[in-house]
N, C-alpha and C positions, 0 to 999 in steps of 0.2 A: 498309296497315293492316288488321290484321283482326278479326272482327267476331266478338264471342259467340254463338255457337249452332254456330260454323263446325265440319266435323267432318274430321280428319286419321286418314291410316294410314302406320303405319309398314312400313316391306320388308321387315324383317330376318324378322318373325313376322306380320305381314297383321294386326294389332292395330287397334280405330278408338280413336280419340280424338276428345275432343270439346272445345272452349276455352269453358272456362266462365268464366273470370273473370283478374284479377289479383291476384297476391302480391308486394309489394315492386317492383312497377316488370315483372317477369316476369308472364307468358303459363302459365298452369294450364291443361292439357290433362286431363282425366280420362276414364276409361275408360269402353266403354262395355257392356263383359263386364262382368255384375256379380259376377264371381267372380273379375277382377284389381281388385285393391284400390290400384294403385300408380301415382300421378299422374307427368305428366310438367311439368319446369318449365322453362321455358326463356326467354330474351329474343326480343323477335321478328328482332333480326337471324340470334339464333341459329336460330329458324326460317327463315330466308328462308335460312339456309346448307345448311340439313337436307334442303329442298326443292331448293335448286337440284343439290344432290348425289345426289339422289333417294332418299333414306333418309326423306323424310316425303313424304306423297302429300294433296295438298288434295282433298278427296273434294268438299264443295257447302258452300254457304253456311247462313244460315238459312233465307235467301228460298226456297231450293229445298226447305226441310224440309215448307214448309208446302203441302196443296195436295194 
């Protein structure tokens, strides 16, 4: 399960994301370049598929943001 503040990179472009919330049952990844304007949505299976394929990269948690 994962947890809001968590922040992901994608491989194809080294992109961060960050999960900031839920949409309809889906996982809201929003950017963290403030000049891409373009959310990522996805289910968490769908993420746990992205990662295990290594197309999304789990950077830290929150725990780790703070500190």
């Amino acid at each position: 399960m994962f947890e809001k503040g968590q922040r992901f990179e994608t491989s194809h472009d080294n992109e961060s994301y960050e999960f900031v919330g839920k949409w309809s049952g889906s996982m809201v990844l929003a950017p963290e370049n403030d000049e891409n304007a373009e959310v990522l949505i996805y289910t968490e299976g769908e993420i746990n598929e992205l990662l295990d394929d290594g197309k999304l990269k789990l950077l830290n948690g929150p725990e780790m943001m703070m500190g």
